[in-house]
Every structure is written in C-alpha cells, then in structure tokens.
C-alpha positions as CSV (number, residue, x, y, z in Angstrom):
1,X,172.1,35.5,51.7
2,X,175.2,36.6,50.9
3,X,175.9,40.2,52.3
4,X,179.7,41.6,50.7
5,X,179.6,41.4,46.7
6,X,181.9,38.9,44.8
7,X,185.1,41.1,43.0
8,X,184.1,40.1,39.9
9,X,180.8,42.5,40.5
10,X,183.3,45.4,42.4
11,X,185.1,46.6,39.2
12,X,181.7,47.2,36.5
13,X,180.4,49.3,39.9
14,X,183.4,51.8,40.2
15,X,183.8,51.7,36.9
16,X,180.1,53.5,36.1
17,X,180.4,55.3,39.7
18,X,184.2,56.6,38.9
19,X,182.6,57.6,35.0
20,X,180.1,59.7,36.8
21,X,181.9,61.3,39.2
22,X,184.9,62.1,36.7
23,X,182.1,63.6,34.2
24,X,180.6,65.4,37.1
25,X,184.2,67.2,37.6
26,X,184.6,67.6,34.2
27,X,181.2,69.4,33.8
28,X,182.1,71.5,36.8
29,X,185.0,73.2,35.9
30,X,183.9,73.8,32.0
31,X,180.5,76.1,34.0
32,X,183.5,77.3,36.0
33,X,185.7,78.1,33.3
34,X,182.5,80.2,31.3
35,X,180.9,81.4,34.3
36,X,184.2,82.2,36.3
37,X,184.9,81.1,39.2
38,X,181.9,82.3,42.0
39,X,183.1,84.0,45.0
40,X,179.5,83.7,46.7
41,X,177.9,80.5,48.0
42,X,175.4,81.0,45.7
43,X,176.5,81.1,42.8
44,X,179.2,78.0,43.6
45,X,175.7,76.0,44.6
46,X,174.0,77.0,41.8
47,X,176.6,75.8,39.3
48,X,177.6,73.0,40.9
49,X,173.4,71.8,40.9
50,X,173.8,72.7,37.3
51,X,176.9,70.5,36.8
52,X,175.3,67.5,38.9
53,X,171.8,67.6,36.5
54,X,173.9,67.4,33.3
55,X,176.3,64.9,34.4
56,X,173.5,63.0,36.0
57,X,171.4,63.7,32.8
58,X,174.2,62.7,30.3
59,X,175.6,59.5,32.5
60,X,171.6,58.4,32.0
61,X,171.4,58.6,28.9
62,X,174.5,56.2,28.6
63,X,173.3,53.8,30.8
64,X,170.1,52.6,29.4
65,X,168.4,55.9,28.3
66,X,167.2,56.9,31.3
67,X,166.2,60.1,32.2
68,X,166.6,62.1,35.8
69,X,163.2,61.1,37.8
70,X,164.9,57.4,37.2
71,X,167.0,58.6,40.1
72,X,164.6,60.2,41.9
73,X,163.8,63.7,40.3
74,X,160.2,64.0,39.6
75,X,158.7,66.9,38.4
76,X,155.3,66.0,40.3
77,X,155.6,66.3,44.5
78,X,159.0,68.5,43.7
79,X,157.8,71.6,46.2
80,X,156.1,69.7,48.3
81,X,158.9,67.0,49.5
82,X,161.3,70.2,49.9
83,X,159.6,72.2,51.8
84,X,158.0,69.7,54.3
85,X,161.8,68.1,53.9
86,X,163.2,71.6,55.0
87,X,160.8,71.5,57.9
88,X,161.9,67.9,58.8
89,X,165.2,69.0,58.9
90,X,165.0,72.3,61.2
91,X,163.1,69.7,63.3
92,X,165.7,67.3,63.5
93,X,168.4,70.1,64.5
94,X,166.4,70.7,67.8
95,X,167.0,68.4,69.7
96,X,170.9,69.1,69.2
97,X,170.5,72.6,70.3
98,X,168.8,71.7,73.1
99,X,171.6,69.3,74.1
100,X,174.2,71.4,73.5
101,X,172.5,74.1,75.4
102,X,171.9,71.8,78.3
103,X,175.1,70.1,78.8
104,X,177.8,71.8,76.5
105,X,177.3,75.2,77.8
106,X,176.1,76.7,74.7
107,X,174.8,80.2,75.6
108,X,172.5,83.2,73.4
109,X,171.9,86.6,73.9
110,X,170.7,88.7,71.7
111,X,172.0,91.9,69.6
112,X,170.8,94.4,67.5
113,X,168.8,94.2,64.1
114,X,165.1,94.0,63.8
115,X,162.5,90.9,63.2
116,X,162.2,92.1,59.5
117,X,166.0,91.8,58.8
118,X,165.6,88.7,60.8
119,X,162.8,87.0,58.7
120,X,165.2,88.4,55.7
121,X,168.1,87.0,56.5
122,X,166.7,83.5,57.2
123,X,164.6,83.4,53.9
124,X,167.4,84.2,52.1
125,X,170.0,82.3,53.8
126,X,167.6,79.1,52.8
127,X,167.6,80.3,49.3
128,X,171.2,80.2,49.0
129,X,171.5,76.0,50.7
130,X,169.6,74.7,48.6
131,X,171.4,75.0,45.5
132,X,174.4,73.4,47.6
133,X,172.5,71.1,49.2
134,X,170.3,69.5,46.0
135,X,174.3,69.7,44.3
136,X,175.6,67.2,47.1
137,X,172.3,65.3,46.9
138,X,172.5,64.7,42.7
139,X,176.0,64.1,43.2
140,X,175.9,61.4,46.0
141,X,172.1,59.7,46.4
142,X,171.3,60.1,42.7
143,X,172.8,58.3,40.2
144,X,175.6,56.9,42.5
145,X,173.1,55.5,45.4
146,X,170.7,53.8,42.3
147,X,173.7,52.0,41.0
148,X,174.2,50.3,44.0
149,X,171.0,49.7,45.3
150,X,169.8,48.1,42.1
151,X,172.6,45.6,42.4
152,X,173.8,45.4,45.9
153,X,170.3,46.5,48.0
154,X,169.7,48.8,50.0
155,X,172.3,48.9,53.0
156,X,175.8,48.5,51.1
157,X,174.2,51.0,49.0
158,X,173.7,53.3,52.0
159,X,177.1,52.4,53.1
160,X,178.9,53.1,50.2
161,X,177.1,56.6,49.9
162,X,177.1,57.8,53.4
163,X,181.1,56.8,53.5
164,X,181.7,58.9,50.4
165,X,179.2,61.9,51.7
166,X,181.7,61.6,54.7
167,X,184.9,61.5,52.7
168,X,183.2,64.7,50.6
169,X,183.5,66.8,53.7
170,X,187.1,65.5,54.8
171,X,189.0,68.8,53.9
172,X,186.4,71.0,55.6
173,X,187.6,73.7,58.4
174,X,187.9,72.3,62.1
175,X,187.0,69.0,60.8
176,X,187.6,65.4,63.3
177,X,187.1,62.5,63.8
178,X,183.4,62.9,65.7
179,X,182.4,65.6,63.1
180,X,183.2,62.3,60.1
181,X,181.2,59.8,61.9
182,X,178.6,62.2,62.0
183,X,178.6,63.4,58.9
184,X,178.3,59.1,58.4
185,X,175.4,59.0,60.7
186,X,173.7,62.2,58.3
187,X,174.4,60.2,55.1
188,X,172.3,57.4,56.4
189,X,169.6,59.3,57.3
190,X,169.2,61.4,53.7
191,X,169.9,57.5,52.1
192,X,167.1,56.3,53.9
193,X,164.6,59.4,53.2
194,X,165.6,59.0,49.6
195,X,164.5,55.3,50.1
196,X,161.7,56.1,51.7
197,X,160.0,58.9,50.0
198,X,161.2,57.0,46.3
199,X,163.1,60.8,45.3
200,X,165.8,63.0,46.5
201,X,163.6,66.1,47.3
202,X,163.0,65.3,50.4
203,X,166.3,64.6,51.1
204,X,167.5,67.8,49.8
205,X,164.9,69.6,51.8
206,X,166.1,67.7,54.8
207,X,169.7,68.8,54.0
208,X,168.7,72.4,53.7
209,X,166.8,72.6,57.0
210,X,169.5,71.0,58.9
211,X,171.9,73.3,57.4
212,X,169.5,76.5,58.0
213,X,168.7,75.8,61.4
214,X,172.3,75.1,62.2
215,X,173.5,78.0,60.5
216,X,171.2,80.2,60.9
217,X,168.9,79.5,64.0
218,X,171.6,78.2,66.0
219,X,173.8,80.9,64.5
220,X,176.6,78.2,64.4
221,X,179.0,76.9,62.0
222,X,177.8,74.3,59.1
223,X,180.3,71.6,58.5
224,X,183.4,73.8,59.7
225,X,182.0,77.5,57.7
226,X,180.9,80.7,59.0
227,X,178.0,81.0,56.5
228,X,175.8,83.7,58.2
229,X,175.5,85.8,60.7
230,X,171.6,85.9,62.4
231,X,170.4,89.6,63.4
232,X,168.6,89.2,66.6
233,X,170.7,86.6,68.5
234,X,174.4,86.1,69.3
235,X,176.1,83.0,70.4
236,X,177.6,84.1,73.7
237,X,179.5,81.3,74.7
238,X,180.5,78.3,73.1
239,X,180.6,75.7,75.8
240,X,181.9,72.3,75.7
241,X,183.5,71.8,72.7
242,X,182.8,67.9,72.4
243,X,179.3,68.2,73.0
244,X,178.8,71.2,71.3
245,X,181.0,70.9,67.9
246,X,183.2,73.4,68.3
247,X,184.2,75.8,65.3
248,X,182.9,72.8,63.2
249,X,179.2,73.3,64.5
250,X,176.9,71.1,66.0
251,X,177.9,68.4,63.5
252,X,181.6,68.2,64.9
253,X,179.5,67.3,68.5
254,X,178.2,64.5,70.4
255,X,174.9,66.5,70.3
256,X,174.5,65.9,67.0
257,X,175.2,62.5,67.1
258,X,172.0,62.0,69.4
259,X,169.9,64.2,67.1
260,X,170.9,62.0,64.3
261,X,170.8,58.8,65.6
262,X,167.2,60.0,66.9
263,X,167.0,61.3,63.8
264,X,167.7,57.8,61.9
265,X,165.2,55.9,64.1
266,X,162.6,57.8,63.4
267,X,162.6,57.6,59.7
268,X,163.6,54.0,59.8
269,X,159.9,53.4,61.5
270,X,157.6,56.0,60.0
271,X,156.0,56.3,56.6
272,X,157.6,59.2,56.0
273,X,155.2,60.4,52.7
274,X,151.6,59.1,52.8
275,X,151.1,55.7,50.5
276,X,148.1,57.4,48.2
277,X,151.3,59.8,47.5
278,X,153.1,56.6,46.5
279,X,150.8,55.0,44.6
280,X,149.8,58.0,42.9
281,X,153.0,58.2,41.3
282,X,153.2,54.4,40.3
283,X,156.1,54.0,42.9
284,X,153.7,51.6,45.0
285,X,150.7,49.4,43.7
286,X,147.6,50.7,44.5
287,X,146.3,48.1,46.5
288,X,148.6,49.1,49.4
289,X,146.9,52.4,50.1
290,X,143.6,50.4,51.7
C-alpha cells in the first residue's frame, strides 16, 4: 500500500485546495468591505461563516455540481450533532482543568455577580463561538478535508488538515511550540468526529464546547485571547505555566495535551452517533444497524 502520494497527484490537490482558500479570502474581505470591518467577535464569526458557505457553496458547484451536505452540511441532524457536540466538548475540557488544577497550581475563588448574570453570560458567550467555530470548521474539514480524503484516505487527509488548522492559529497571542502541537492533537480529533459522525456539526459543536468551557468555565484564555470574563468565579492564580498554558490557555499546556490525546482515543474507539442515525441518512447501509 503505498502511504505518501506520487507528485504528479501533489499539484491537481493544491491547486483546488489553494482555489478554495484564495476564494474564501476573496469572499471575506468583499462582506468586510460592505459590512465594515466588525470590531466584536461576533460579528467577525458571523461573516467569516458567511464567507466559508459561499466559498464552499461556489467552489462546489465548480467541482462537479456539488452542493454543501456533499461536505458534510446536512440540514437533517444539524441541532442535534451541535448541541450534543457542544456537550462533548465541555466534556473533553475537564479533564484539563482538573490537571491543571492538580498539578499546575491553577487556583478559583469567586467574585461578585449573581447565577442569572452567570447563566447569561455563558449562554451568550456560546452564541457568539459558534459562528467562529463552524467558520474554521467550513474552512478547514469541509471542502479542503473531502478533497483529500477522497483521494489520499483518511489519515494524510487528517494530516494535511490538522497541520493547516495548526498553522491557522500561528500568529495567535502567547502562542509556542506546545500550544501548536496541540492545536495538532485538536485538529485530529475534530478530523476524526467529522469522519465519524459523516458531517461537520459535530465537530463544530465540539469546537464550541471546548472553547466555552475553556473560556468561559475555566475563565481562561482561548488560543492566546481574553474572550470573557465569567461573573461568579475568578482565576486566582495561574500556576505552572507549562502545565497550565499560560496566557495562551489550557491549549498552550501539557494539560491539554492529556485531555486531547484522551480525548482522541476515545473517539477513535466509540461510535460516536448511533448507526440507525447513519443509516437513516443513507451514509451507512441499512443492514449494519442489526
């Protein structure tokens, strides 16, 4: 079996991949240029998710007339794969707070604000990741990861992917070296969900929860960015910088890499979404479900 593609396959690959991503700029800056440019996390999520649909829409079209649940955007199981995704993903996050609360020194104590501010804040710190997160999704396990799985399989295409997701978050604040590999390790695991579940909401519902519970649960930074501030609870100390992450957040830590790796293994082995839910939406044959 031969495992690295000949060169003569390498160029027709980055040709579509670098035609996508190009577009997808392109795209970006025109809803940019009419909407001007956001100065709230929201509304840069929210156009960018525009941005990666219509690239990902018009780039489909091209290749083969295909339309957007062709890279894994169904309208049918949409709410269901993100919210238990965003469950899956706070999930995942604990066992990094837990390790970075029992060896890095991490340290809570509370403040003021009340549980209805705190129930507030949380609902709508979710509502503003997931525009972000579904935008880095599109851009990175839609079009891009089908491209290389349908003609390089399933791990280069989660190489390729989770390198680029990786090199995405290069020129964030407080970035290094274990915050990359990381960042790697969390590229994997979305790959395989979106292998897994056959679509990219869970993935994105994944992606959200991680970044809710480590932003606002944990009350930490997410990939190097102060993005809230929780009412309730105050980080008090911030511990060991190389378990914890730092002032990149849990990601930048080796705490992290535990919870992903755990993370990683888990998936790997499980059935993430029932078969009937499979074979219902003709992604596996029927027979399989008995």
């Amino acid at each position: 079996m031969r495992l690295l593609p000949e060169r003569s396959e390498i160029v027709p690959i980055l040709f579509r991949l670098g035609g996508f991503a190009a577009l997808f700029v392109v795209v970006v800056i025109v809803l940019f240029g009419l909407a001007g440019r956001p100065e709230s996390l929201a509304a840069f999520g929210s156009l960018q998710f525009v941005g990666a649909l219509v690239a990902s829409a018009i780039v489909l079209r091209m290749d083969g007339r295909r339309s957007l649940p062709d890279i894994g955007l169904p309208r049918r199981g949409a709410g269901r794969g993100l919210l238990l995704g965003t469950l899956l993903g706070v999930a995942f996050v604990l066992p990094a707070v837990a390790i970075a609360i029992g060896l890095g020194g991490l340290r809570y104590g509370l403040e003021g604000g009340t549980v209805i501010e705190y129930a507030a804040t949380g609902m709508w710190t979710g509502l503003i990741l997931l525009p972000a997160a579904a935008s880095e999704e599109i851009a990175v396990r839609g079009y891009p990861l089908r491209v290389l799985l349908d003609r390089w399989g399933p791990w280069p295409a989660l190489a390729v992917t989770s390198a680029a997701f990786s090199v995405l978050h290069g020129a964030n604040p407080n970035v290094g070296r274990m915050a990359l590999l990381n960042i790697v390790l969390a590229g994997v695991l979305l790959g395989l969900l979106c292998l897994k579940t056959g679509d990219l909401w869970w993935a994105t519902g994944v992606h959200t929860g991680w970044n809710l519970a480590t932003g606002f649960v944990a009350d930490l930074p997410v990939s190097g960015l102060e993005l809230v501030d929780a009412p309730l609870i105050e980080v008090s100390a911030i511990g060991t910088a190389w378990v914890t992450g730092g002032d990149f957040g849990l990601e930048g830590g080796l705490s992290a890499t535990v919870a992903l790796a755990l993370a990683i293994l888990i998936v790997a082995r499980t059935r993430i979404v029932p078969a009937r839910w499979l074979a219902a939406r003709g992604q596996i044959p029927a027979e399989e479900t008995e």
